[in-house]
C-alpha positions as CSV (number, residue, x, y, z in Angstrom):
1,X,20.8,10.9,4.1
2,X,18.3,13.2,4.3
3,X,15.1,13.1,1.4
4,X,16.0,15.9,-0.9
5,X,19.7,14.4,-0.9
6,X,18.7,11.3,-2.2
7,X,18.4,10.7,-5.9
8,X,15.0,10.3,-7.5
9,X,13.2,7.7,-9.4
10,X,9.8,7.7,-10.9
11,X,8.7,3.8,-11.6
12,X,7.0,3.9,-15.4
13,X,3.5,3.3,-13.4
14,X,3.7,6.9,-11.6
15,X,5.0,8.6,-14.6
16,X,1.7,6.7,-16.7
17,X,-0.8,7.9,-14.0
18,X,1.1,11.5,-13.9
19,X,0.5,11.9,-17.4
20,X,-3.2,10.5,-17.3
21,X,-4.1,12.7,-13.8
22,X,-2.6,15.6,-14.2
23,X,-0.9,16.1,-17.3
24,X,1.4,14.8,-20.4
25,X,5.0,15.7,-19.7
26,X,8.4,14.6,-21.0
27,X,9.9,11.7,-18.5
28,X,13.1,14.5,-18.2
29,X,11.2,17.8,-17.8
30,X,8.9,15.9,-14.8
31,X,12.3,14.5,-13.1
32,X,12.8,18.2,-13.2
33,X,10.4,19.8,-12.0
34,X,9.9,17.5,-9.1
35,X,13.2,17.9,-8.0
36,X,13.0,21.1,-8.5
37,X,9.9,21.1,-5.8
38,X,11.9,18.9,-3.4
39,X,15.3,21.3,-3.3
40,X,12.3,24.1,-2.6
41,X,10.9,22.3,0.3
42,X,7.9,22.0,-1.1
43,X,7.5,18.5,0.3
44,X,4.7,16.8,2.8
45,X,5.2,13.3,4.0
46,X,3.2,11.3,5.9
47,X,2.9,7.1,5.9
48,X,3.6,5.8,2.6
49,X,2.6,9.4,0.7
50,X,4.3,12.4,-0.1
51,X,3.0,15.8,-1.6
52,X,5.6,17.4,-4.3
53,X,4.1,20.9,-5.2
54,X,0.6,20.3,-5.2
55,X,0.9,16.4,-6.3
56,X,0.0,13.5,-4.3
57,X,2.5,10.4,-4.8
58,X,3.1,7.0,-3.2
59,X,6.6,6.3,-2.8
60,X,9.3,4.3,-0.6
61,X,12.5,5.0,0.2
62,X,16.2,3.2,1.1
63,X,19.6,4.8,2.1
64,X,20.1,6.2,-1.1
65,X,16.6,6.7,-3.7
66,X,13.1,7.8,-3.2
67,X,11.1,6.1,-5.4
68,X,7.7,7.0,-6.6
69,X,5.7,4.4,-7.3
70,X,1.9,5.8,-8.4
71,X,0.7,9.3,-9.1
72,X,-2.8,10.5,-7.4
73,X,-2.6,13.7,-9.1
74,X,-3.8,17.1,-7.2
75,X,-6.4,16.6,-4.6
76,X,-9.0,18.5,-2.7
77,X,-8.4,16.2,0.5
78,X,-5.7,14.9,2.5
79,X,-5.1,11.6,0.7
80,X,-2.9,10.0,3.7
81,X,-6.0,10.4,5.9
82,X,-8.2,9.3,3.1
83,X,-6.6,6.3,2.7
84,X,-6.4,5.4,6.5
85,X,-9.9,6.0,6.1
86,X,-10.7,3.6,3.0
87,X,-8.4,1.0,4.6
88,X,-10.4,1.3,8.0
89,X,-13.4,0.9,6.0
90,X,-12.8,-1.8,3.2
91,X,-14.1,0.8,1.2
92,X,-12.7,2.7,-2.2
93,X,-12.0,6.2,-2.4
94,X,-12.6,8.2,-5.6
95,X,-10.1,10.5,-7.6
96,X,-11.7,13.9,-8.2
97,X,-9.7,15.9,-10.6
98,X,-8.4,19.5,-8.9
């Protein structure tokens, strides 16, 4: 099944740190407007993260759900590469708001 075919779940976690790092939203209307990014093709994935519109998520996925599991908001960087980065360097990365 391909990604935008499966159905979506945001964890409570991701939904908290949407709210907190980019902004407050009704659990419904942001299940919306994500899918509504994903049937767009407005999707980049690369290791364990994935762009929707213009957010950064972590998420995994089976033969039937993505789940997103934490929210890193909008960026200025590529976060996959930042975090290759971090990991490389037993070093912490810090969140600058868009």
């Amino acid at each position: 099944m391909r990604f935008e075919e499966k159905r979506l779940r945001i964890e409570v976690h991701a939904y908290d740190r949407y709210c907190q790092r980019v902004e407050p939203i009704g659990r419904a209307e942001l299940l919306e407007q994500v899918q509504s990014f994903i049937r767009d093709g407005d999707v980049r994935r690369e290791d364990d993260c994935v762009r929707i519109g213009d957010v950064w998520w972590i998420y995994w996925t089976n033969d039937e759900t993505v789940t997103l599991t934490t929210c890193y908001g909008r960026m200025l960087y590529d976060l996959p590469a930042a975090l290759r980065w971090q990991r490389a360097n037993k070093d912490r990365i810090k969140l600058i708001a868009k």
